[in-house]
C-alpha positions in Angstrom: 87.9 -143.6 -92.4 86.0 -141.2 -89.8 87.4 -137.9 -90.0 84.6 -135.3 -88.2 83.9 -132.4 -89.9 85.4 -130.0 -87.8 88.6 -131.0 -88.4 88.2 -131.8 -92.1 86.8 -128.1 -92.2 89.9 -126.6 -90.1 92.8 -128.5 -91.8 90.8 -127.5 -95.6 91.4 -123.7 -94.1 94.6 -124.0 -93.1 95.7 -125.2 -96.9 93.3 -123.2 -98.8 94.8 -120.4 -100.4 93.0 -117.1 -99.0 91.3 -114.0 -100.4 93.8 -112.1 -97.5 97.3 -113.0 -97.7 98.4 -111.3 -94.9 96.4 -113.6 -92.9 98.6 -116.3 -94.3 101.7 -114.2 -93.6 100.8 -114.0 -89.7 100.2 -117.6 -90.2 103.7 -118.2 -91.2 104.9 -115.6 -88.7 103.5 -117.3 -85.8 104.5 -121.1 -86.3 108.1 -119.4 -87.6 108.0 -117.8 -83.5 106.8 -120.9 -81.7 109.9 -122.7 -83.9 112.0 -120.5 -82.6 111.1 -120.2 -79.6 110.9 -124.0 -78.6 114.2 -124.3 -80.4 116.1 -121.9 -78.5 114.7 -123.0 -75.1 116.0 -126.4 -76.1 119.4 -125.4 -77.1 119.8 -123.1 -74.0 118.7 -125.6 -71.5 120.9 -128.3 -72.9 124.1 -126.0 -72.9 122.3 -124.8 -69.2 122.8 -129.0 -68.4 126.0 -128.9 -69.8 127.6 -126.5 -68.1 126.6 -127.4 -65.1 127.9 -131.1 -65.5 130.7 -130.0 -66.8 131.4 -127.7 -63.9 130.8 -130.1 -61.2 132.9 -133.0 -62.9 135.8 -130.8 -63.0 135.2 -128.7 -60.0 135.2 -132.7 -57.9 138.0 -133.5 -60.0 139.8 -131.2 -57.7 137.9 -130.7 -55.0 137.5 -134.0 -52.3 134.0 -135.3 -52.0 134.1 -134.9 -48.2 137.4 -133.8 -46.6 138.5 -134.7 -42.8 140.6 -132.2 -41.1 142.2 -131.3 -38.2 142.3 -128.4 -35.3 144.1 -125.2 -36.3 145.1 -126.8 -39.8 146.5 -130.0 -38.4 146.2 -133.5 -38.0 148.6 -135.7 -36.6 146.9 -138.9 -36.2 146.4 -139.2 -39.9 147.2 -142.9 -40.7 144.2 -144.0 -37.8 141.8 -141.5 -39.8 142.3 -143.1 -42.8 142.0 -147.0 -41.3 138.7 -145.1 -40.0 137.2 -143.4 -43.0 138.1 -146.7 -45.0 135.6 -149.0 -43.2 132.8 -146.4 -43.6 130.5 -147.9 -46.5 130.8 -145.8 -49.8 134.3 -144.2 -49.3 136.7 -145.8 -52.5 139.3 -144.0 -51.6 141.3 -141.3 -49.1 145.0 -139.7 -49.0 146.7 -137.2 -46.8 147.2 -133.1 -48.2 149.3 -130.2 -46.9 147.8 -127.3 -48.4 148.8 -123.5 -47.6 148.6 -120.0 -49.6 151.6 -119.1 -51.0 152.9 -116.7 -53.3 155.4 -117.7 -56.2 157.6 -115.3 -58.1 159.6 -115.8 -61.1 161.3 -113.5 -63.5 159.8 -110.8 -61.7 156.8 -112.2 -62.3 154.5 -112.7 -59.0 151.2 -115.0 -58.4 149.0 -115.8 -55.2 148.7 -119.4 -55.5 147.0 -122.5 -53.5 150.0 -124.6 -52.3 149.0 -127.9 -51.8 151.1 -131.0 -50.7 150.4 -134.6 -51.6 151.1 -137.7 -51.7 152.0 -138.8 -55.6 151.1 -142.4 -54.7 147.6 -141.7 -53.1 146.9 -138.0 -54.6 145.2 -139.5 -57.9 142.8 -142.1 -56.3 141.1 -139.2 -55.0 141.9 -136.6 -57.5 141.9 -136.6 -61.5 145.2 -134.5 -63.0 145.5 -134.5 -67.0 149.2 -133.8 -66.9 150.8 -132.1 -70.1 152.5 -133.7 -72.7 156.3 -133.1 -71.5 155.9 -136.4 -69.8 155.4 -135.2 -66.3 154.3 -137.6 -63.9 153.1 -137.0 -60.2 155.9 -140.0 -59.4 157.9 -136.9 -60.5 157.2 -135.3 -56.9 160.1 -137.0 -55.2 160.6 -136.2 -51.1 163.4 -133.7 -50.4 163.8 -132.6 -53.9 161.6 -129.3 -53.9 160.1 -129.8 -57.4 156.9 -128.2 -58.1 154.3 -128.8 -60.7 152.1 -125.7 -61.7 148.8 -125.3 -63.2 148.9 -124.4 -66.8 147.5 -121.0 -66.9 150.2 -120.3 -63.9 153.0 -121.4 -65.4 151.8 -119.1 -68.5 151.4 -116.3 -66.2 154.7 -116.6 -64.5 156.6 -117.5 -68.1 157.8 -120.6 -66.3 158.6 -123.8 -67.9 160.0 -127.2 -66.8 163.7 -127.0 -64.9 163.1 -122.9 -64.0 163.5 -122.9 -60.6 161.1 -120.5 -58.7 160.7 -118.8 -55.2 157.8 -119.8 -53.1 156.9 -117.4 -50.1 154.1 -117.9 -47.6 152.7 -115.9 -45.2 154.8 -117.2 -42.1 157.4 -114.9 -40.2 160.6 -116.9 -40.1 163.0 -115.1 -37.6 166.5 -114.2 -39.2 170.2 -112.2 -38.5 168.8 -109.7 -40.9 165.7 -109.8 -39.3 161.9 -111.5 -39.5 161.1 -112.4 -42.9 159.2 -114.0 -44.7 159.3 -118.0 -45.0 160.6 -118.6 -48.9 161.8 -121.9 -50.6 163.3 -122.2 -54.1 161.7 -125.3 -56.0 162.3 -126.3 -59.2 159.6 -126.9 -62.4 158.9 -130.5 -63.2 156.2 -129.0 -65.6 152.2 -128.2 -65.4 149.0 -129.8 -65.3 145.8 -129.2 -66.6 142.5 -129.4 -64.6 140.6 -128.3 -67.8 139.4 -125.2 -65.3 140.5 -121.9 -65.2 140.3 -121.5 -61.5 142.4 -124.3 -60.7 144.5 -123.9 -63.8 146.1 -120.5 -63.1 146.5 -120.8 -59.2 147.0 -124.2 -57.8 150.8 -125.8 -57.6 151.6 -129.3 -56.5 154.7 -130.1 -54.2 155.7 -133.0 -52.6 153.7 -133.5 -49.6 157.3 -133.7 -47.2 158.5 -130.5 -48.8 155.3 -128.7 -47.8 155.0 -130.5 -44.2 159.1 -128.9 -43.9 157.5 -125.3 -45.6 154.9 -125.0 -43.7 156.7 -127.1 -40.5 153.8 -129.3 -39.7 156.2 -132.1 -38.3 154.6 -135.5 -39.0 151.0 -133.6 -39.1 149.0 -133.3 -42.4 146.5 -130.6 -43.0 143.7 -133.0 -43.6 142.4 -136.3 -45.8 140.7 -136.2 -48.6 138.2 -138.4 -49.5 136.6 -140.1 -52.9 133.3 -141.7 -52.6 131.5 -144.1 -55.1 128.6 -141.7 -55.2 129.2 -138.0 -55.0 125.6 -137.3 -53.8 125.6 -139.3 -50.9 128.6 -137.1 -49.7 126.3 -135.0 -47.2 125.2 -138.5 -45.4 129.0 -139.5 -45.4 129.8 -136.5 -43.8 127.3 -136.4 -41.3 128.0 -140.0 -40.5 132.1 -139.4 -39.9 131.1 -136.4 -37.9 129.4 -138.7 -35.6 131.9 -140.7 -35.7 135.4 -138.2 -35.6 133.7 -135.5 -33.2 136.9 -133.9 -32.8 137.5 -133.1 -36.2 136.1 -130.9 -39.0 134.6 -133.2 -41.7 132.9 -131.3 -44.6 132.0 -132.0 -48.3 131.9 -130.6 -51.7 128.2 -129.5 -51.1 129.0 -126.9 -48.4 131.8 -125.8 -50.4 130.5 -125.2 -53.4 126.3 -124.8 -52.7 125.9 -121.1 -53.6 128.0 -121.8 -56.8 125.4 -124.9 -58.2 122.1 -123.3 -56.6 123.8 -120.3 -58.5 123.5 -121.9 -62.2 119.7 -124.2 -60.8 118.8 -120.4 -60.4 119.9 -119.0 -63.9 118.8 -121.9 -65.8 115.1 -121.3 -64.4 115.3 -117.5 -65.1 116.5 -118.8 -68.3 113.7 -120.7 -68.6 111.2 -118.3 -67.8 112.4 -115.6 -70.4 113.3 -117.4 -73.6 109.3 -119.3 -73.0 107.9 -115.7 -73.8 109.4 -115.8 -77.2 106.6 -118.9 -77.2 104.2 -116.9 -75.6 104.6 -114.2 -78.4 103.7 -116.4 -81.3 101.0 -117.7 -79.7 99.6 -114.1 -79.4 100.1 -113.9 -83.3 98.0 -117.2 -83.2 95.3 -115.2 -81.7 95.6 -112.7 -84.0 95.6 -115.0 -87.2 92.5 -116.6 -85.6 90.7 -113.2 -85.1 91.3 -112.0 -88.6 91.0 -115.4 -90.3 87.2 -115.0 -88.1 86.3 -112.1 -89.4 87.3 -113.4 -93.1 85.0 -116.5 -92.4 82.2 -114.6 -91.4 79.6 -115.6 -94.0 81.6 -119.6 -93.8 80.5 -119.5 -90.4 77.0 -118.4 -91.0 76.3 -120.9 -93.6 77.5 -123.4 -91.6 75.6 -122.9 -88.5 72.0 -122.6 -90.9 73.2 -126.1 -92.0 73.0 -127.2 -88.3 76.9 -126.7 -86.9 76.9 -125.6 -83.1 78.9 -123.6 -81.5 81.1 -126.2 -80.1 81.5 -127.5 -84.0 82.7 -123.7 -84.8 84.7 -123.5 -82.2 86.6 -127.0 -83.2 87.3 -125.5 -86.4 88.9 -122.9 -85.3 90.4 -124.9 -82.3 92.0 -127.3 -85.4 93.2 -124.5 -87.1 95.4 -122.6 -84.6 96.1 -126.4 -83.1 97.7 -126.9 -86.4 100.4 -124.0 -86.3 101.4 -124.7 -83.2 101.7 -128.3 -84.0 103.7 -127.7 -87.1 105.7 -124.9 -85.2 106.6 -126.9 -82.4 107.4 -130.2 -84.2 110.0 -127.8 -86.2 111.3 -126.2 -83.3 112.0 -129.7 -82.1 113.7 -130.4 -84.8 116.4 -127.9 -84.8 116.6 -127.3 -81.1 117.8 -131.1 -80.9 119.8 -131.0 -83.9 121.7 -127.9 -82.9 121.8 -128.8 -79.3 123.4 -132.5 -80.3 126.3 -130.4 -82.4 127.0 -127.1 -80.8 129.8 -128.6 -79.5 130.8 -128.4 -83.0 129.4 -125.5 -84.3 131.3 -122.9 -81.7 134.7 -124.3 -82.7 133.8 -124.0 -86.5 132.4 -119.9 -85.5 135.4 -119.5 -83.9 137.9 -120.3 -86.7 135.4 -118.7 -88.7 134.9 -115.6 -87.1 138.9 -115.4 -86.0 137.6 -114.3 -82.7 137.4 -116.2 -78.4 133.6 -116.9 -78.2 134.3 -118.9 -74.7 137.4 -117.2 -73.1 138.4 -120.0 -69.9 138.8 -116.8 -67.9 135.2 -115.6 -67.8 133.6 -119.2 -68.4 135.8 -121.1 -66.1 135.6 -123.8 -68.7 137.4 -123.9 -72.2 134.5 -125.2 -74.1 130.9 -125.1 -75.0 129.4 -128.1 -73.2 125.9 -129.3 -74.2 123.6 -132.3 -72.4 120.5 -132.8 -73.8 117.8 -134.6 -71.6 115.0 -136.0 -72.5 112.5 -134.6 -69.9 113.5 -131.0 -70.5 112.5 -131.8 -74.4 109.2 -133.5 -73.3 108.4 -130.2 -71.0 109.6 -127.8 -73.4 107.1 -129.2 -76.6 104.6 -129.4 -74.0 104.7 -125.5 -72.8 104.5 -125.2 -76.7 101.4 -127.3 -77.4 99.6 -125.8 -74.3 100.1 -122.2 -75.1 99.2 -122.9 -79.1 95.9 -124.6 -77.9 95.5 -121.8 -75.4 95.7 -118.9 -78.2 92.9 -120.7 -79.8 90.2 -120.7 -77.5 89.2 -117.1 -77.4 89.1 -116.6 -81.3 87.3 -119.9 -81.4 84.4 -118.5 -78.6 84.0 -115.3 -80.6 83.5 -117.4 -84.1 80.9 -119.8 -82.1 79.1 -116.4 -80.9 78.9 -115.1 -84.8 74.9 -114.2 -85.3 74.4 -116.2 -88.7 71.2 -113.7 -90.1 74.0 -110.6 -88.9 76.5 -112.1 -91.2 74.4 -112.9 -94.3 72.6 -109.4 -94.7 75.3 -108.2 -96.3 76.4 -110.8 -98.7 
């Protein structure tokens, strides 16, 4: 089989045992920090995807794709916007909401809370609720009966559990014998739910969407309607297109809600990026220094070869193989464990946790409660790339100065 010299040369120096063992050290040095280095930009990114799915799923889990509201916080024409919104192509779904802040005391116990009123028969075609395991339904919101169902974390919070009854107060004057005071209701615990996000978790409570309309005395008028569409990222175009349609009203979407919050994690992962690729762009600096030494070890090599007819270009592939090599073999292992560990941290941060005894991803600094992890394919193909590129970049200067070697300068010594 054809197999030119210059790489027969370069691969027989990269196995050959050498007269300088630190050169092979540095060797092993430098494809140990391109490993790393593409292993950890692997990992990172994928938990970097991760996260951000994650955060979006649950954030729209909550949050309506694109939202239609009145003026002033009400909308009394309600039913007509919804016969509206439902012929306009790529809406699945829509329902009415009350939604005020509130404040909700128990026990002594005080939170600032989103109040928001729905409809139990419409709320989850637009929403997604994981309720808890007492059996708690949304059915369990029934008109007129002033139950209430917090958010986990808030129910924690306020030591309340299902049948407490607690006081709801919102920021409306209510005018009284004793006086104006505050507008307060008592409503009784049906039990929590679980948006799986700390945000929403610990200060969102659900109430019947009459009770609020009474609460907040809205009449027959709703605060808006929510909408679901079949593709989140056509929410901006829907928007636009109701606003044509519904001047009169507000009409916004997740997008504008929630924009400096996503171009907020695009931004980190890039910086991210940027910083773990100089732990690549270390080790191939050590492949430049390998190559420089290993040069200077194959002086008289070098000379012997050129007298035999090699040109510089053949030199310079030698060398080119060489370095090519370590970052080859660095890269392919870096590969290796950066998908491996990226395909089972979900598993592996659990397992340190238990280990360890300690809260690696506390939900109320991570808004999530887990270590999410998506690994893509085009981030791996860019990644090993950067890697190849910088290892075959580190070569060519050590190569030119071993094609430049005088061959009568190196042999008067020898």
């Amino acid at each position: 089989m054809f197999k030119p010299y210059e790489v027969f040369i370069g691969l027989r120096y990269t196995r050959a045992k050498r007269r300088n063992h630190f050169i092979s050290f540095i060797s092993l040095v430098s494809m140990a920090g391109i490993g790393l280095g593409v292993m950890a930009l692997i990992t990172v990114i994928s938990v970097m995807n991760g996260f951000e799915e994650e955060l979006r799923s649950r954030i729209l889990g909550m949050v309506a794709h694109v939202t239609v509201s009145g003026d002033r916080g009400a909308l009394r024409d309600w039913p007509q916007v919804q016969r509206l919104v439902a012929a306009e192509p790529g809406v699945l779904a829509s329902a009415p909401y009350v939604e005020t802040e509130a404040m909700i005391s128990f026990a002594g116990n005080a939170n600032g809370v989103l109040l928001r009123g729905i409809d139990p028969a419409q709320e989850p075609t637009v929403a997604e609720l994981t309720l808890n395991t007492t059996g708690t339904t949304l059915s369990a919101l029934a008109p007129g009966e002033f139950g209430i169902i917090l958010g986990r974390d808030l129910g924690l919070a306020l030591g309340a559990k299902a049948g407490d009854k607690v006081t709801v107060l919102i920021p409306e004057a209510s005018a009284t014998p004793a006086g104006v005071l505050p507008r307060m209701k008592r409503f009784t615990v049906l039990g929590t739910f679980s948006a799986g996000m700390y945000e929403y978790d610990s200060a969102l409570a659900l109430v019947a969407m009459p009770d609020a309309q009474r609460l907040v005395r809205l009449g027959d008028a709703v605060s808006g309607v929510r909408l679901r569409l079949a593709d989140l990222m056509q929410a901006p175009t829907v928007a636009q297109r109701l606003g044509q349609r519904l001047p009169y009203l507000a009409v916004g979407d997740w997008t504008r809600q929630h924009v400096n919050f996503f171009r907020a994690v695009r931004t980190e992962k890039t910086v991210m990026f940027i910083i773990l690729s100089l732990i690549v762009g270390v080790a191939a600096f050590n492949i430049i220094s390998t190559l420089v030494m290993m040069v200077a070890d194959k002086r008289a090599d070098i000379a012997i070869l050129r007298t035999m007819g090699a040109t510089p270009g053949s030199v310079m592939g030698v060398f080119i193989v060489q370095g090519a090599v370590i970052g080859v073999v660095g890269t392919l292992l870096g590969l290796l464990g950066g998908v491996a560990l990226a395909l089972n941290i979900e598993t592996l941060v659990p397992w340190l946790e238990r280990a360890l005894h300690v809260s690696l991803w506390p939900t109320d600094v991570y808004y999530i409660s887990s270590l999410p992890s998506r690994l893509q394919v085009g981030d791996v193909t860019r990644i090993t790339g950067l890697a190849l590129v910088l290892s075959l970049l580190a070569t060519l200067y050590p190569a030119w100065r071993a094609s430049r070697t005088d061959p009568a300068e190196a042999l008067r010594y020898e």
